[in-house]
C-alpha positions as CSV (number, residue, x, y, z in Angstrom):
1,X,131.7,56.3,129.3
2,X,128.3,54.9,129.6
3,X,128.0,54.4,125.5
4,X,131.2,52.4,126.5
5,X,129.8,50.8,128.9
6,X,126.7,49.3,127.2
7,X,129.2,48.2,124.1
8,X,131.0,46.1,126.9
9,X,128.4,44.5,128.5
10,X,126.6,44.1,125.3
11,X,129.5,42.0,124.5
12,X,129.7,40.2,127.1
13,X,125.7,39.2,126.9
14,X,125.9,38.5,123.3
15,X,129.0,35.8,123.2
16,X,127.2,33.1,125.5
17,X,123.8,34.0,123.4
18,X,125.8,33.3,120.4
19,X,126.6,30.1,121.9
20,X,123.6,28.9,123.0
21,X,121.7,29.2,119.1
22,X,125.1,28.0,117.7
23,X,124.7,24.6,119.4
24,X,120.8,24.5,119.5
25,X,121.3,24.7,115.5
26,X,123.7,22.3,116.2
27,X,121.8,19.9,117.9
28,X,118.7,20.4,115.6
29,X,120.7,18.4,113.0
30,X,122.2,15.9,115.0
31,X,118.8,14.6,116.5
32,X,117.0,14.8,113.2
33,X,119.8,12.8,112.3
34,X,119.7,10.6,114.9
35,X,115.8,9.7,114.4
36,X,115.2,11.5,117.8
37,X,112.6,14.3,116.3
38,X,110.4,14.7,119.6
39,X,113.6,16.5,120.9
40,X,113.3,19.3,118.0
41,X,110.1,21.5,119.0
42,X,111.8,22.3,122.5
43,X,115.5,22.4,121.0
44,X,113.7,25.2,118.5
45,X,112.4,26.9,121.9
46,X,115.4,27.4,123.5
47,X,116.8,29.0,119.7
48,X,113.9,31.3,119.8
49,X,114.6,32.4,122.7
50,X,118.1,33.3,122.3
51,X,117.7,35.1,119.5
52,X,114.9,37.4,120.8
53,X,117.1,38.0,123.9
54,X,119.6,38.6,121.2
55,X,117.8,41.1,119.2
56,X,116.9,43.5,122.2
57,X,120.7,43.7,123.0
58,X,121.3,44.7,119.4
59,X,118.5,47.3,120.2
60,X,120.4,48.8,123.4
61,X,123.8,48.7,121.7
62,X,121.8,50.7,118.4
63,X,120.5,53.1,121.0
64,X,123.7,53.5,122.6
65,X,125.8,55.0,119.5
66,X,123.1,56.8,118.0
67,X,123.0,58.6,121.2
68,X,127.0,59.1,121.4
69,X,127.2,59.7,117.2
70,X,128.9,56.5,116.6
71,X,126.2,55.2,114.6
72,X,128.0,55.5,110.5
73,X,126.5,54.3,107.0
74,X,127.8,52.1,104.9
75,X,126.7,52.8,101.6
76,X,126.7,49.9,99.1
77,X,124.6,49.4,95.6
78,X,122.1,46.2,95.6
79,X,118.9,45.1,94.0
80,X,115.7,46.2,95.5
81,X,113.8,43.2,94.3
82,X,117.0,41.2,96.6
83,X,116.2,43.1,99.6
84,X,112.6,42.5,99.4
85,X,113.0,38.8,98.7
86,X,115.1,38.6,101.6
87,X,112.5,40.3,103.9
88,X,109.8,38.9,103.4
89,X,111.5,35.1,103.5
90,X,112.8,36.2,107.1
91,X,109.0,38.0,108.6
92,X,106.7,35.7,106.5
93,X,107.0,33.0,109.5
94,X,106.4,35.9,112.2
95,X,103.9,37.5,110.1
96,X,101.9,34.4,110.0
97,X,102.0,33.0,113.8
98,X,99.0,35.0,114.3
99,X,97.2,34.4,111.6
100,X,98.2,37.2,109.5
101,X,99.0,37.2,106.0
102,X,101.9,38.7,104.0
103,X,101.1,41.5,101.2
104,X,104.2,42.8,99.2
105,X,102.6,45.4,97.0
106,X,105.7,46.8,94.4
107,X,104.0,46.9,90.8
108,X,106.9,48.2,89.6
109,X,110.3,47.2,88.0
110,X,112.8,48.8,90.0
111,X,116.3,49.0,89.9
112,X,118.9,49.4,92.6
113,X,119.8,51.6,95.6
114,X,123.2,52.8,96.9
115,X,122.4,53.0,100.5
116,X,122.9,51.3,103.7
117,X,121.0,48.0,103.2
118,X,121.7,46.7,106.7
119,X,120.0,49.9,109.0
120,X,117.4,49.9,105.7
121,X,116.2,46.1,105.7
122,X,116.2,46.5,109.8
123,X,113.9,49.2,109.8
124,X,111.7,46.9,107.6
125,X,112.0,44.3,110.1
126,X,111.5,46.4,112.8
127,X,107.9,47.6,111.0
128,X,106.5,44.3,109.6
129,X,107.5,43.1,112.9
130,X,105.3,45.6,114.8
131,X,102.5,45.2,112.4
132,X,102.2,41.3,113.5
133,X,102.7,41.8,116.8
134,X,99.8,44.1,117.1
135,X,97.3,42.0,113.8
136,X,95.6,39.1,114.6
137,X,94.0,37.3,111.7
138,X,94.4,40.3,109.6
139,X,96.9,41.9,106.7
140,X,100.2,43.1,106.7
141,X,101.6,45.0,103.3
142,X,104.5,46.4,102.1
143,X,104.1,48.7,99.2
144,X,106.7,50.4,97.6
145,X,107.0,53.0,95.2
146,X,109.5,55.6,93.5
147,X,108.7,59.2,93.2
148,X,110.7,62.5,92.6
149,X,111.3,65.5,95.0
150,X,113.4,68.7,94.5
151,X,115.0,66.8,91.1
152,X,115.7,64.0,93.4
153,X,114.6,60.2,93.3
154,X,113.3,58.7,96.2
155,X,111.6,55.7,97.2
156,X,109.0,55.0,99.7
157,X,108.0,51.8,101.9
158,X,104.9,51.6,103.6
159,X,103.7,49.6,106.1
160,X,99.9,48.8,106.6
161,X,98.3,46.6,109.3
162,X,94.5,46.0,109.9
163,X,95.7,46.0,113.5
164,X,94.2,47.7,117.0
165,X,96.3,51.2,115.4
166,X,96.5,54.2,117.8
167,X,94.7,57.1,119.1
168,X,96.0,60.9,119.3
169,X,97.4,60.7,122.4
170,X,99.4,57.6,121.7
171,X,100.9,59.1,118.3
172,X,102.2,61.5,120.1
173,X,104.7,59.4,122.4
174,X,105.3,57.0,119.7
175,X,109.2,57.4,118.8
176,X,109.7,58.0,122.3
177,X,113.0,55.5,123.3
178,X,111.6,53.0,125.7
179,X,108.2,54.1,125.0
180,X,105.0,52.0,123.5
181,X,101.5,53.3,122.9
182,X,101.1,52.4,126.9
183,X,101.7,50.5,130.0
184,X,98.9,48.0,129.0
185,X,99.9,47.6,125.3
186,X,103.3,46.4,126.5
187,X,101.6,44.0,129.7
188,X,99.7,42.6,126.9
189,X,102.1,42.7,123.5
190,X,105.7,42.8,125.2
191,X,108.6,44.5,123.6
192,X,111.1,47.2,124.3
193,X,109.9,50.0,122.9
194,X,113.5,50.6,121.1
195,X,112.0,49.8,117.5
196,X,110.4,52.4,116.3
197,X,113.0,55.2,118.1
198,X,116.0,53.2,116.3
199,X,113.8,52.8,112.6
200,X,113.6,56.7,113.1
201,X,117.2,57.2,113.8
202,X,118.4,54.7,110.7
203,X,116.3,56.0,108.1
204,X,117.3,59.6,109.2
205,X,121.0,58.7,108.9
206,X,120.0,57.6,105.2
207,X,118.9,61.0,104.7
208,X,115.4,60.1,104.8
209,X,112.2,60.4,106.8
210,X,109.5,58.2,108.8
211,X,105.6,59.3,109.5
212,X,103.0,57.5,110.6
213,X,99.1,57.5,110.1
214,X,96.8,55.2,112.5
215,X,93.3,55.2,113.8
216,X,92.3,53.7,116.7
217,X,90.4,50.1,115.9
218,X,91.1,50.5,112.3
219,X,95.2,50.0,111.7
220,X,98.4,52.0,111.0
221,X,100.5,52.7,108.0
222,X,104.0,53.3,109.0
223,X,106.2,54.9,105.7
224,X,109.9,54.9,105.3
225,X,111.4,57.4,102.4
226,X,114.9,57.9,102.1
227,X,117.1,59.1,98.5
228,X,117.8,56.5,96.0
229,X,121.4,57.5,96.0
230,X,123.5,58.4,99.1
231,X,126.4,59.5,99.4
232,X,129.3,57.2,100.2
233,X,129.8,57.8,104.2
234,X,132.6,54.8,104.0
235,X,135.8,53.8,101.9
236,X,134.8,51.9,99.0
237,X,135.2,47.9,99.2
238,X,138.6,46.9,97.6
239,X,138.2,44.5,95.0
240,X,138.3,40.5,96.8
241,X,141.8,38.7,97.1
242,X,141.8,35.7,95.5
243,X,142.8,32.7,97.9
244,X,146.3,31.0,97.4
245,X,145.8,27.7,96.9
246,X,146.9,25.7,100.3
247,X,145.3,23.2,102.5
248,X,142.1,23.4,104.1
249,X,142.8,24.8,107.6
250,X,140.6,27.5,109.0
251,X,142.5,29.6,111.8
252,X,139.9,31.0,114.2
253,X,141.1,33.9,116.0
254,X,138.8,34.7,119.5
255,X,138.9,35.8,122.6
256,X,135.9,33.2,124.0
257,X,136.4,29.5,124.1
258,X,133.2,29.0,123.6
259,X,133.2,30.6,120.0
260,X,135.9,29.1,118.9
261,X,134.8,25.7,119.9
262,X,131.3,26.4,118.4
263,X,132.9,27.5,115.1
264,X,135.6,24.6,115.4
265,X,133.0,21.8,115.7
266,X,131.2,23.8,112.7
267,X,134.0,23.4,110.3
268,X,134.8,20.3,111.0
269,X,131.8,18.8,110.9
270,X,132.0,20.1,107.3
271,X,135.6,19.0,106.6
272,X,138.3,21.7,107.2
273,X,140.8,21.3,109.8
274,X,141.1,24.0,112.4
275,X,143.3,25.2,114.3
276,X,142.6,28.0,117.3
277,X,144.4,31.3,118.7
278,X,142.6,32.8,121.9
279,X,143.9,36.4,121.0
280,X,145.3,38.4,118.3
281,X,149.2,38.0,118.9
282,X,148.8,34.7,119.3
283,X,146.7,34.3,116.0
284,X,149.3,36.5,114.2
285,X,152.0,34.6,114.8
286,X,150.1,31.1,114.5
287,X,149.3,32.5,110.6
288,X,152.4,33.5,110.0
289,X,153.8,29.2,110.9
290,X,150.4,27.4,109.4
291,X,149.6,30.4,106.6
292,X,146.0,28.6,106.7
293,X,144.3,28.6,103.8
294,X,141.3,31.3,105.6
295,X,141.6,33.3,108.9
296,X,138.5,33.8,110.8
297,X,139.0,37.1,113.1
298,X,137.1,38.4,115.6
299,X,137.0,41.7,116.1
300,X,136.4,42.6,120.0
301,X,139.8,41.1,121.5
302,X,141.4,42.6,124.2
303,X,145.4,44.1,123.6
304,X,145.4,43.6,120.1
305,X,142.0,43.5,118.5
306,X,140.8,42.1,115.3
307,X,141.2,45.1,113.0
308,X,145.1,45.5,114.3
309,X,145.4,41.7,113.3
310,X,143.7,42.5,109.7
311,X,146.3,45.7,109.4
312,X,149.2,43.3,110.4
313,X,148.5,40.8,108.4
314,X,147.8,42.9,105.1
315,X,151.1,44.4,105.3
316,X,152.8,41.3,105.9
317,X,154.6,40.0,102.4
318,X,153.6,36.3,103.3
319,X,150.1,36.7,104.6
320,X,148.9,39.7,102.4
321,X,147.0,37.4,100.3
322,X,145.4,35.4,103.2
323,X,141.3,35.8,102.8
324,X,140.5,36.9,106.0
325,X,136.9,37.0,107.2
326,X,135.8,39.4,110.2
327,X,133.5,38.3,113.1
328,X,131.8,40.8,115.2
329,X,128.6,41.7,116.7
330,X,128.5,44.5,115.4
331,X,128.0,45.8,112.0
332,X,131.6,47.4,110.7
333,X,131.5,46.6,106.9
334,X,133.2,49.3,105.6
335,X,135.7,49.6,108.0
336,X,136.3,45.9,107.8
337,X,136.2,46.3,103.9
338,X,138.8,49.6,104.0
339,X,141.3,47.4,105.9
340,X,141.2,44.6,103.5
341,X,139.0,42.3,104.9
342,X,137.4,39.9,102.3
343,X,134.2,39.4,103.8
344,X,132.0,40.5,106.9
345,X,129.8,38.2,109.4
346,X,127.7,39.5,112.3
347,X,127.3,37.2,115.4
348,X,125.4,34.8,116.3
349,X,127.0,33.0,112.8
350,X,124.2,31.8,110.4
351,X,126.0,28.8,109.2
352,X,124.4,29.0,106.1
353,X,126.0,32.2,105.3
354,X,129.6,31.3,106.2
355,X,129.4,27.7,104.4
356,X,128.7,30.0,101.1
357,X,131.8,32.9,102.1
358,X,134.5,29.6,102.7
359,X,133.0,27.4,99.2
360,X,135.0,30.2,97.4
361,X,138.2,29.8,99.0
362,X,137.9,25.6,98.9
363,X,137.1,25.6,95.2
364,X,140.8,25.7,93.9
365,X,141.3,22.7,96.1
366,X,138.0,20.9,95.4
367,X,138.6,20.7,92.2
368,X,136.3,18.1,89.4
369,X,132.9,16.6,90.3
370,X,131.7,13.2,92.1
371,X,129.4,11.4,90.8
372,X,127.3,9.9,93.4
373,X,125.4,6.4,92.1
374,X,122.7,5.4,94.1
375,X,119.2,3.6,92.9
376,X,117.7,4.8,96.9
377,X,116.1,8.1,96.1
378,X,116.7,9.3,99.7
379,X,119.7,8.3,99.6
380,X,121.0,10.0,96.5
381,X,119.5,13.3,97.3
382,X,120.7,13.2,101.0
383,X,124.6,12.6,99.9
384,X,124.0,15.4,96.7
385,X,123.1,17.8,99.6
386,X,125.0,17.0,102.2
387,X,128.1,16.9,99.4
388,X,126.8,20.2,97.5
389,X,127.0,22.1,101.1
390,X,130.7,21.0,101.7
391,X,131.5,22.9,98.6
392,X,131.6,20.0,96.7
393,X,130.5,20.2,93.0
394,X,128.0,17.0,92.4
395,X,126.0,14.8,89.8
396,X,123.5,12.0,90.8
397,X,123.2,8.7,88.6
398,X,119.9,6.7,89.2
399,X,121.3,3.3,87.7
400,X,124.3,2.2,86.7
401,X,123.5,2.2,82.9
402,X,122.7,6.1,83.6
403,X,126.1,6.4,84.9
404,X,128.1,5.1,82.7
405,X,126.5,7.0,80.2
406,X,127.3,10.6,82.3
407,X,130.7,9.0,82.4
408,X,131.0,8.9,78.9
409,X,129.7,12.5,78.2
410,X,132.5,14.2,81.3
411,X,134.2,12.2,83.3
412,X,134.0,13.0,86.9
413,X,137.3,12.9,89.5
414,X,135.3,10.5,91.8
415,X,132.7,8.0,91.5
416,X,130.5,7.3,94.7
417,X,129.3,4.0,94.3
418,X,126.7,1.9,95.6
419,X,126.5,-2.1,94.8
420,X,123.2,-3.2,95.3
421,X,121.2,-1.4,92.3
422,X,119.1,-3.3,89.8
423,X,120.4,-4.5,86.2
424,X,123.7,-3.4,86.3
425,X,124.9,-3.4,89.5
426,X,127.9,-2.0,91.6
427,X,130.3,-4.6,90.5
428,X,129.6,-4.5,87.0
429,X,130.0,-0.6,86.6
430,X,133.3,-0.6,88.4
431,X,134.8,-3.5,86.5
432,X,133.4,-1.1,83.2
433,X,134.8,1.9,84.6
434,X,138.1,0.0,85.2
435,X,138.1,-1.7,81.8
436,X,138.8,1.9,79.5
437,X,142.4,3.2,80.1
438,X,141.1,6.8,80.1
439,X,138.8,6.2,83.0
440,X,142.0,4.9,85.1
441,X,142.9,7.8,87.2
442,X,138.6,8.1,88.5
443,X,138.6,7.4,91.8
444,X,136.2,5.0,93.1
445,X,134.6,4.9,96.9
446,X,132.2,2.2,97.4
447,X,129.7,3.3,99.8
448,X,127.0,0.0,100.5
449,X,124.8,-1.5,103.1
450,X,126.1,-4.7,101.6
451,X,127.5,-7.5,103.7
452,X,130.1,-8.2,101.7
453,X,131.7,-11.5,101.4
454,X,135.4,-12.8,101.4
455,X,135.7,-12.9,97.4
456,X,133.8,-9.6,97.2
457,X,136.0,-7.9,99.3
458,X,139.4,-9.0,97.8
459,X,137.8,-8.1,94.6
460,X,136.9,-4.1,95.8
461,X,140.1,-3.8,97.4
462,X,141.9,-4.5,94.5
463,X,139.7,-2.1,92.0
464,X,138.0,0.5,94.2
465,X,140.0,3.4,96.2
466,X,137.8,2.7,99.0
467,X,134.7,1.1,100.5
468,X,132.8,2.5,103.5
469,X,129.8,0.8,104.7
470,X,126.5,2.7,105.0
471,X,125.3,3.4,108.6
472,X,128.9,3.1,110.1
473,X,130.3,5.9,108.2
474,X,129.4,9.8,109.1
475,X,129.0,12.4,106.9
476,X,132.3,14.1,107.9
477,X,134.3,10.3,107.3
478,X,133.3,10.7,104.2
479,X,134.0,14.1,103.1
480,X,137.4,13.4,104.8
481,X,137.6,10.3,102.3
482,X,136.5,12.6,99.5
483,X,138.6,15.1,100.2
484,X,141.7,13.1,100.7
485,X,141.2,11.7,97.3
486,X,140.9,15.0,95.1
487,X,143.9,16.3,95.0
488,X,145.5,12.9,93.6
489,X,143.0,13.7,90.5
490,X,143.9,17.4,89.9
């Protein structure tokens, strides 16, 4: 009941979080984009905070199934070199907010591991994270290295600070839940103390083992071993559905407005129409009318919750083929993946993730490349961006003589255009691209800060598909436009 309990109010705490760093995140970009960049440091605040608040919910809801044997590893195979990458790009920042710097120490060429990569690169986070907290100006390494044991191969990571380390007495309380070195190391260094208990619990559930050494004044070494190879303790991922090809509407199936709206905005700020269901037997039957082209499903829903929607929409003739993406707070991948999900994201949503799981499923419908010609550095690079994140696939032409040539050598679906370029301008390039029968069917979208006149105008409206005027026209008009014009070309 009281596991329960926590797992509920967890919940609870963790959807308005997820909120509050969806829009911060949202409102970073909009007032960079709006010149307004005084408004950032606080608007990066208030993220901050969130997500700490965040992470010490995670911690209790951790604690709370290790204690009631809920806690299950999902074993999966991935590169070592990977997971190192990935820590140190996410700690580096933390690591050197007090002055420390960042040692990876892993001589070696190593291979992969079949373990549970989520509890294993958490228990690194959890230990580089301690290791700043409690270093100022100092060093912080990671070593790793592979040894044998009993016929078995195992590999070890160990954590060194030139921190205030620990005495005796303090060892001896360390993996305590709820328990730091003492009352005056958490006055002074906050925390939980739910870190170190939970990194002992993980790595144990890997089949491994944590120790420490430390000396008081001198720094700590905190080491993690655990078997190259473990045993699968989940189904195996089925292999990924392929996406039908249909429109680009995103059903988003959740119980809390505020998600859905979050997402919503998300999505269509990057040019997929959405449509919303507030709870699973709603969203069932509102896939079964729009059969959207991905379903994102949350799992916590009250009556019928996400993974019954999964299993009825798996055995359903006409949906079965439906990419369906699960949403939780908690981490479920194996389940998710037993059940046919195609992929897995934890809450709060890193954007950057979820842009990269939907460019799959909008490839079929995005089809050739545009070519974006633009002489304004800044200009080219920020619609090659922008484009390249909406799943577009993009080349950049400095000139117009430069893109006429990359014309020549593969000829793109869409030409973005500007007019005002030096030598050969706009209007010259579309009246060449218009002269050769095989470039015909390119579509052309004038994009210019131009104040075009009278005879200008007749003349683009009768060659060009369309013209948008810099300034006046937002990133998501324009994908629209984009968008709209692709599948005329495929």
């Amino acid at each position: 009941a009281k596991s329960q309990f926590i797992a509920n109010m967890s919940h609870e705490l963790r959807t308005p979080l997820s909120a509050v760093i969806g829009y911060s995140e949202m409102l970073e970009e909009e007032v960079q984009d709006a010149g307004m960049s005084h408004m950032l440091g606080d608007l990066h605040k208030i993220n901050e905070a969130a997500r700490h608040l965040l992470s010490m919910i995670s911690d209790v809801l951790d604690l709370s199934k290790i204690e009631a044997n809920r806690m299950t590893v999902y074993a999966e195979n991935f590169s070592i070199d990977s997971l190192l990458r990935s820590v140190s790009d996410t700690v580096s920042s933390l690591i050197a907010k007090k002055g420390n710097t960042l040692v990876i120490d892993a001589p070696q060429l190593f291979g992969a591991l079949h373990t549970d990569q989520v509890k294993l690169r958490q228990c690194l986070f959890n230990l580089l994270g301690n290791a700043a907290k409690f270093t100022v100006n100092g060093t912080v390494t990671l070593r790793v290295r592979q040894f044998k044991r009993d016929h078995v191969e195992w590999i070890e990571f160990a954590v060194t600070d030139s921190g205030i380390g620990m005495n005796q007495e303090q060892l001896a309380q360390l993996f305590e839940r709820f328990v730091q070195a003492d009352a005056s190391t958490t006055r002074r260094y906050g925390g939980t103390g739910l870190g170190l208990s939970i990194t002992r619990a993980f790595t144990e559930l890997m089949g491994g083992e944590v120790d420490v050494q430390s000396e008081e004044g001198r720094g700590s070494t905190f080491s993690i071993r655990i078997p190259v190879e473990l045993p699968e303790q989940a189904a195996e991922p089925i292999e990924a559905i392929e996406a039908t090809p249909r429109d680009d509407t995103v059903l988003i199936i959740d119980d809390d407005a505020g998600t859905r709206d979050l997402i919503a905005r998300y999505l269509q700020r990057e040019g997929f129409a959405t449509r919303q269901a507030n709870d699973g037997r709603t969203g069932l039957a509102m896939a079964k009318a729009l059969r959207p082209r991905v379903v994102l499903l949350d799992v916590m829903m009250p009556q019928m919750d996400g993974w019954s929607v999964l299993t009825a929409i798996r055995n359903d003739p006409d949906l079965s083929t439906t990419p369906v993406i699960m949403v939780s707070f908690v981490h479920e991948e194996g389940l998710a993946a037993s059940l046919g999900a195609n992929d897995y994201l934890t809450k709060p949503i890193e954007w950057d993730e979820l842009r990269k799981v939907l460019a799959r499923y909008r490839q079929s419908a995005v089809g050739d490349d545009i070519l974006v010609v633009d002489d304004d550095d800044d200009t080219r690079t920020r619609l090659t961006t922008m484009l390249n994140r909406s799943g577009f696939k993009v080349r950049a032409a400095p000139d117009g003589a430069t893109a006429l040539t990359m014309t020549e050598e593969a000829k793109p679906a869409i030409v973005l255009l500007d007019l005002m370029m030096p030598d050969i301008d706009g209007f010259t390039v579309l009246k060449k691209l218009r002269e050769r029968e095989e470039w015909h069917d390119i579509a052309i979208v004038i994009l210019t800060a131009k104040d075009i006149t009278s005879a200008e105008r007749n003349f683009l409206q009768a060659e060009a598909d369309q013209i948008l005027t810099k300034g006046n026209t937002t990133f998501r008009e324009l994908a629209d436009q984009l968008r709209g014009l692709i599948p005329a070309q495929t």
